[in-house]
Structures are given as C-alpha cells and as structure tokens.
N, C-alpha and C positions, 0 to 999 in steps of 0.2 A: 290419926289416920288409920283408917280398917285396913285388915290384915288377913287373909285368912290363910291358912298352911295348908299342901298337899292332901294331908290325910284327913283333914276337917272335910275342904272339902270334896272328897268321896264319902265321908260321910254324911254329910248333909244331901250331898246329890241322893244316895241310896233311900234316906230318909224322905225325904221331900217326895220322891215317884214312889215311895212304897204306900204314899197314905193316899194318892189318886188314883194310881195304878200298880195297887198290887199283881196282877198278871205280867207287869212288865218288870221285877225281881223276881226272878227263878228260884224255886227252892233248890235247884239243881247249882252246884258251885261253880262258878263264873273263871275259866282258867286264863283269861289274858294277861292278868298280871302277876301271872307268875313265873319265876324266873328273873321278873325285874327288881332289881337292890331298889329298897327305899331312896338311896342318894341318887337314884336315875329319874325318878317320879318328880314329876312336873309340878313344883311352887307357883303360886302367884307373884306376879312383881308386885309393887306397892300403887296405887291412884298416881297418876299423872295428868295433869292439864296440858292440851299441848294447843298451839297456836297456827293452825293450817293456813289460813290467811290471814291478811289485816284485822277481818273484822268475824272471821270464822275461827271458833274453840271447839276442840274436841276433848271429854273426858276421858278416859280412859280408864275404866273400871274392873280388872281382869276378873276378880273375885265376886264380883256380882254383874252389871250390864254398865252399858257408852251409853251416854249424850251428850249432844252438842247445843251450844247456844251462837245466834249471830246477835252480831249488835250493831247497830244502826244511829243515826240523831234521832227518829223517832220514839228508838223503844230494840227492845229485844224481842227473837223468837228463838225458843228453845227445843231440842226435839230428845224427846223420852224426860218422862220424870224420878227416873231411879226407882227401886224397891221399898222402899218405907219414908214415908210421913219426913223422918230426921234425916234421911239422906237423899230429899227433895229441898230439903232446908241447906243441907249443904252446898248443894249444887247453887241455891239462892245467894249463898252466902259468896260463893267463888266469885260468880256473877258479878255481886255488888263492889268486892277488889277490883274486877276491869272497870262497869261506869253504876253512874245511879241513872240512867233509864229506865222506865219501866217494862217490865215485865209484860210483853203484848198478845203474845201468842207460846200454846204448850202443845207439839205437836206427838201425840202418840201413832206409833208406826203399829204397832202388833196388839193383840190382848192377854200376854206374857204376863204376869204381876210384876217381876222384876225389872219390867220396862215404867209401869204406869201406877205400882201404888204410891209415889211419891207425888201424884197431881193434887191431893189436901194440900200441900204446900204451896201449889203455883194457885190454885184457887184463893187459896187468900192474900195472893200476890196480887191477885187480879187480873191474872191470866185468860185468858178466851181459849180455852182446851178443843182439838181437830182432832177427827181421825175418821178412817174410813169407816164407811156404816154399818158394815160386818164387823170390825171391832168394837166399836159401838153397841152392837146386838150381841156379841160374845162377851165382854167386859160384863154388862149386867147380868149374863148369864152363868157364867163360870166365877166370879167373884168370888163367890164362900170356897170355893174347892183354890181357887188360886190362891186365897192366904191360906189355905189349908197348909198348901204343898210347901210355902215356903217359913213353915214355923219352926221348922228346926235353922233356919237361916236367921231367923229373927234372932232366938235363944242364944245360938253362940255367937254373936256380935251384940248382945244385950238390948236389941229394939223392943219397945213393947208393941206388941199387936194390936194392943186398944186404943194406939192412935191411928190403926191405918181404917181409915172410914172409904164406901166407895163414892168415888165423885165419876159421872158421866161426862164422857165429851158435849159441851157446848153448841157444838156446830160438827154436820158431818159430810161428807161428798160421795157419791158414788161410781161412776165409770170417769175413764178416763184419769182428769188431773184438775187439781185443783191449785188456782195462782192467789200468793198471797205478795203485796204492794207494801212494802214497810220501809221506812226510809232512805226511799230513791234505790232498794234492792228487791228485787224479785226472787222469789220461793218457790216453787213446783212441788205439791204433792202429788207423786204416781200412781197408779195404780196400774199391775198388769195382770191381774187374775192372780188366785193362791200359787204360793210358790210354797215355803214351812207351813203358814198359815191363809185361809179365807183374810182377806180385808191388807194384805203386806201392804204398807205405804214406803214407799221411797221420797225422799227429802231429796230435791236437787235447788243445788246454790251454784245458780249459770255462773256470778262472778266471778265465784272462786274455782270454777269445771271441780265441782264437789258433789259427788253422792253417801247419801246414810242412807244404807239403806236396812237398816232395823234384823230382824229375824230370820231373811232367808242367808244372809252372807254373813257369817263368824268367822274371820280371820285365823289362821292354823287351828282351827277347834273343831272339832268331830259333830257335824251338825245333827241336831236333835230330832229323827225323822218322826216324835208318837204325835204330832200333829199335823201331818203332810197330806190332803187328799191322794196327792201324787205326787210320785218321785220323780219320773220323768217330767212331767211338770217344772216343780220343782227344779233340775237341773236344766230344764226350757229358759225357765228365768234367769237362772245363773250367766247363763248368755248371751244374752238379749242386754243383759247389766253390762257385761264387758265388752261388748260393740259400741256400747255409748262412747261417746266424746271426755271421758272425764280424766283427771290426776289423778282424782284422792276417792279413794272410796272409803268412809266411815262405816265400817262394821258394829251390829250390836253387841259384840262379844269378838273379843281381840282387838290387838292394837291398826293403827289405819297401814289400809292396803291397796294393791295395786289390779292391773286385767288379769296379771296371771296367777293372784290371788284367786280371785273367783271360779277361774276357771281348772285350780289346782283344789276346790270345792266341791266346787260338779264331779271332776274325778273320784274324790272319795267319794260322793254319793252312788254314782255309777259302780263302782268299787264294791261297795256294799250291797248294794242289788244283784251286782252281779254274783257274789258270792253267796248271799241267800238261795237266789234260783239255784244256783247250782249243788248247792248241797241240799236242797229239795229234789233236784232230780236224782240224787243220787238216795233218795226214800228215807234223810235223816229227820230225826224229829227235831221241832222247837228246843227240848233239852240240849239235847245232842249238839247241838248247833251253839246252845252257848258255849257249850263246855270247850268246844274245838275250835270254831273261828276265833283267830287271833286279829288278823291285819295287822300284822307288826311292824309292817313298811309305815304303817301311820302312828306308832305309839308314841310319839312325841308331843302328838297333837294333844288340847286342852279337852276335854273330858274324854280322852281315852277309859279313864275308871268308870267309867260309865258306858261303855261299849255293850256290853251285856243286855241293856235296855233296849240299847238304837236295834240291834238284831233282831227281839222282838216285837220293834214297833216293825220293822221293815218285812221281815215275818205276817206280822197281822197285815199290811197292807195288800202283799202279793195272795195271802189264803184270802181274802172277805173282802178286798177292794176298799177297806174303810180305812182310816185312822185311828190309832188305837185310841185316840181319845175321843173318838166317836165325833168329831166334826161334819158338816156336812160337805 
C-alpha cells in the first residue's frame, strides 16, 4: 500500500508547481511554517476503501486523489481514474474483490492528472470514459504539462511515466446534466459553471443522497485556487453543493464529508481573498505577502505547505482577472 510522509509530500508539491509554474514558488522564503515542530505537520493516513452505501465505495486516497465506484447487476460506474496507469489497476483490482461485473462507465470530474491519468486502465477494461467537454478540450490540451507536474510524484512512489499514455473521454455532455441508466440505478452528471476548474462535473447517486464532487470541494484541505476563473464563483459553487438534499459528500481530496464541510471551504476561500485584498490595500507586494500571511487558524488543514502558492495564485487572480494557469 502507498504511503507518502509529510515532508515528501511538501516536497513533491513544491516540485510539481515549480516545473508549470515557476511564478508561483517565490524566491522570496515562504514563513508559514515556521515555528511549527515537524511532530505538528500533517502525515497522510494510509488508502482506505470505505463502503458509503450497499452498493456505493469510496476510495479514499489522502496522498494522491478519491474515487468512487457503484456497482450494479449490470456492471459498474466508476468515477476518477487515480494518477498513473498502476494505480487505475489498483483501483481495478479493489473493484474485482467486491464483484466481476464489468467495468461500464469511467467518469472524470476535472482535467487534474491525478484524477484521470489512470484511464489506460479502465480503457482496457473496457470502460466508455465521460466528462464534461471542457475537460475533454483541457485534458488534450494540458496533457504533457500535467505529467510534467506530477513526475516528481511518479519518482518517489516508483511509477514509471512511460506507461501513462493520454486516453480521451469517449463520450462528453455540455450544459446542464447528464443521466446515465445502469443497473436499475440512476447517475447525474452536473454541471454548474467553473467553480476550481472550467468543465467541474459533480457525480450524484440519488440512491444513496451521495455527491462526488471532484475538484472544487477537498475536505479540511487548503484548496488549490492556480486554476480558478473566479473565487467568488468558486465559493458560489460551494453553496449551491450544500443546499442540495444530500448525506455524503465525496470529495476529491480528503476523507467524506458533510454541508458544513463545504461550507467550512467556502470560508477559507473567502478567508484568503480576503486577506490578499487586504494586504494589497495596505500597498504590500506579492513577496511580502508571502513572507507574512500565515492563516494559522487553518494550519491544520492538508496542503497547508503549500499555502505560499495558493497566495500567489489568489494574488494573480485579484491583479489580471486570470488564473495563474491561464485557463479561460
């Protein structure tokens, strides 16, 4: 079972955005974590399967990304296909312990790699791969930069990168919501405009009052604003999720959560914005602003070591109206 340690991964986060976005590692020294003892700094737990409903599994992957598979008499739908080629086989593998149904549907939520370079797997599963048409148009597009960013991930968990080949969605949907009919259980792909990313899809399992919803909602984790059109947006979305009717909310990153999850997300986002403007109004520079903004009230949360980044993506948003990763 994968494992990765605190200080790996800050280092591999630093590594991973410094080879797509160098502008967002500061040569300027990052002071949030200082003052904090190593023994305070936040480990990963180890992969858990967890069983939400009868027929609803959630992965739980702290150290890389979640997905979930339902299973059905017809067949299975799956949604996210993990980071690499061998831990979409794993995921295969979990799978085939609960039933030998096949493998029917691969639903990708975002165009993240660590959501969707494990679809080679489901492809030769024989899987029918969704996603919205903006991920779809961003996946072929950002492809080589997204195995870029995640080759120090590969290295220190021993994956090789020359089996992650790109495999396109099959099938895609545009506004609204897309129903998929698989054994006597109904599916909902959402869409509500970008909230992290263009193309968010939300996974709703009416059965089970279950949403995943992929990218924009990470359970206690410092969300990743360098691909946001908009924050407020963005924190639009957040709830708009928590009004829904649902139990379980399945996050891309953290373990499953609840309304006042999401909405304890939106606040850091808000949080952050609002601390940027205001240390823009106060005529500090981008440097400056690393070196000083802490939010310590949130150091707990899961890439805090990586806070130094989000500053500057939230920085590039409020100066230039863009995303630092230059999305549209």
């Amino acid at each position: 079972m994968l494992k990765v340690d605190g200080l790996r991964r800050c280092w591999i986060a630093l590594l991973s955005v410094n080879i797509i976005f160098p502008f967002l590692v500061s040569p300027v020294r990052a002071g949030h974590m200082e003052g904090i003892p190593p023994g305070e700094q936040r480990v990963s737990p180890p992969i858990s399967l967890k069983k939400v409903a009868p027929d609803l599994y959630f992965l739980y992957d702290d150290a890389s990304s979640n997905a979930a598979f339902l299973v059905t008499e017809e067949g299975v739908l799956v949604v996210d296909t993990r980071q690499h080629p061998r831990h979409g086989q794993d995921l295969i593998e979990r799978i085939r312990k609960i039933t030998d149904k096949p493998i029917r549907w691969a639903v990708v939520t975002h165009f993240h790699g660590d959501h969707y370079l494990g679809s080679p797997a489901f492809k030769e599963a024989g899987a029918m791969i969704v996603s919205h048409r903006d991920t779809a148009a961003m996946i072929k597009k950002y492809h080589e930069q997204e195995v870029a960013r995640r080759q120090a991930f590969f290295k220190t968990n021993n994956l090789d990168p020359k089996k992650v080949k790109l495999v396109l969605p099959d099938a895609t949907f545009e506004q609204g919501q897309m129903t998929i009919n698989l054994g006597g259980r109904v599916v909902q792909l959402l869409y509500m405009g970008p909230g992290q990313n263009p193309g968010d899809t939300f996974v709703h399992f009416p059965q089970a009052r279950t949403l995943f919803t992929g990218g924009p909602f990470s359970r206690k984790s410092w969300p990743n604003t360098a691909f946001t059109p908009s924050m407020d947006g963005w924190i639009a979305v957040l709830k708009k999720l928590a009004a829904m009717d649902m139990d379980h909310y399945l996050p891309g990153h953290g373990d499953v959560g609840n309304k006042q999850d999401l909405l304890d997300e939106a606040k850091v986002l808000g949080d952050l914005q609002s601390g940027v403007k205001a240390a823009m109004a106060k005529g500090m520079s981008r440097e400056e602003m690393v070196k000083s903004l802490y939010f310590r009230e949130y150091k707990e949360l899961r890439n805090y070591d990586r806070l130094h980044g989000f500053i500057e993506s939230t920085y590039q948003i409020l100066t230039t109206g863009k995303s630092a990763f230059g999305l549209p």
